[in-house]
C-alpha positions in Angstrom: 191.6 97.7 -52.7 189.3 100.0 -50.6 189.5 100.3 -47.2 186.0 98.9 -46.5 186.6 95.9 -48.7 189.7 95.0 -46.9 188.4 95.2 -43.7 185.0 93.4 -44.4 187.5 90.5 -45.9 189.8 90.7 -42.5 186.1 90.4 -40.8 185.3 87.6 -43.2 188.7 85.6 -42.9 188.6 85.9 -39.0 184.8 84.5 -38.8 185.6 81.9 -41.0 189.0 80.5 -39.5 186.5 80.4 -36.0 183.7 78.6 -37.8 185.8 76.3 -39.7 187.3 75.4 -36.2 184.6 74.7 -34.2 181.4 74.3 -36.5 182.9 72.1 -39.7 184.2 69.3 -38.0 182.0 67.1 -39.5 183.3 67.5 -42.9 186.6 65.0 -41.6 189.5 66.7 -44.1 191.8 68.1 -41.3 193.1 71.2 -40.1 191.7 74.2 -42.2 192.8 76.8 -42.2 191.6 80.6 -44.2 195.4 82.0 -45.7 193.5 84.7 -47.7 190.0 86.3 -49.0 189.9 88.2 -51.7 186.4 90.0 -51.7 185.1 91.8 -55.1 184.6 95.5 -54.8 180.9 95.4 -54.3 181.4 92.8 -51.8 178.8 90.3 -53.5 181.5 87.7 -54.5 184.4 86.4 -51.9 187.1 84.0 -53.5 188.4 81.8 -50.1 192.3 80.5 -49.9 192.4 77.8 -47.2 195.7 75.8 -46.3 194.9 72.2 -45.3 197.0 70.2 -43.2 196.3 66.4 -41.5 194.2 65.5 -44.2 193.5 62.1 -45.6 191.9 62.9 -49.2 193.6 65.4 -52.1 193.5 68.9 -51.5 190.9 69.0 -54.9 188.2 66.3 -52.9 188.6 68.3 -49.9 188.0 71.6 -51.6 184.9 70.1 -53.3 183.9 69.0 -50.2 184.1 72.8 -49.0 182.6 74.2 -52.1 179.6 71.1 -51.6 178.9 72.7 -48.2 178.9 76.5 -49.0 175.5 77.2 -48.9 176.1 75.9 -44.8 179.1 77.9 -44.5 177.3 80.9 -45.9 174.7 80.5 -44.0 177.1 80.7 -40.6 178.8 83.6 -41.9 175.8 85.6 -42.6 175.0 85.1 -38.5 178.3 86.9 -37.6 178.6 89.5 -40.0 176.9 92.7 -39.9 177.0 93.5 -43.5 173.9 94.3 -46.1 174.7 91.2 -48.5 176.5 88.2 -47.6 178.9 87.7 -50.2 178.4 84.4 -52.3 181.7 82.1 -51.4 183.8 80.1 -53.4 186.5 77.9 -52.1 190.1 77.8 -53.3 193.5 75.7 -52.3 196.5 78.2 -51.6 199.6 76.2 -52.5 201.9 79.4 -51.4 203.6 76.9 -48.9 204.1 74.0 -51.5 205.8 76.6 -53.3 207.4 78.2 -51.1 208.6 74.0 -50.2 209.7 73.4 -53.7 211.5 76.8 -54.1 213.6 75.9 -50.9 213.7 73.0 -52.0 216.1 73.9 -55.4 217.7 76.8 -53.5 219.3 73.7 -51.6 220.1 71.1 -54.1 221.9 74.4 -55.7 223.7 75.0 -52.9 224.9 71.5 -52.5 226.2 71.5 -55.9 228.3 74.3 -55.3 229.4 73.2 -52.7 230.6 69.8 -54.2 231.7 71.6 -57.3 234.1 74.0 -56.5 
């Protein structure tokens, strides 16, 4: 990835883990939180990871709920950044830590079975 891209998505992710604090409240689905954005090289397109945690609904109502409010969102963003285009968003659910949970997970039940086994 080009330098430029990665620091416009490092500019992107930072904006948007402020706004989602403060400004989104409203939308009730919990802690949100932006793990990773991965912006196309012409910067028109930005795909968003976000982690959610405390939140009553599944993960896929609350990321419809995001993707429902985009234009809002965009809108936000396009105040704080100082780019030429304001790169269209599309929300996405990282399940790095649910994997990451279930790997764990079976590393531990095989332990235990050697353990047991010997």
């Amino acid at each position: 990835m080009a330098y430029r891209v990665e620091k416009v998505a490092e500019d992107i992710k930072h904006k948007m883990n402020t706004a989602m604090s403060k400004d989104l409240s409203e939308i009730n689905i919990g802690l949100v939180t932006i793990s990773k954005v991965v912006l196309s090289p012409d910067l028109k397109n930005a795909k968003i990871y976000v982690t959610l945690l405390g939140n009553k609904e599944s993960n896929d109502k609350c990321i419809d709920r995001l993707n429902f409010r985009k234009k809002h969102i965009r809108f936000m963003l396009g105040k704080q950044l100082s780019v030429k285009y304001i790169p269209d968003i599309h929300f996405y659910y990282d399940d790095t830590l649910d994997t990451a949970e279930r790997v764990f997970k079976i590393l531990n039940d095989l332990k235990k079975n050697e353990n047991t086994n010997p």
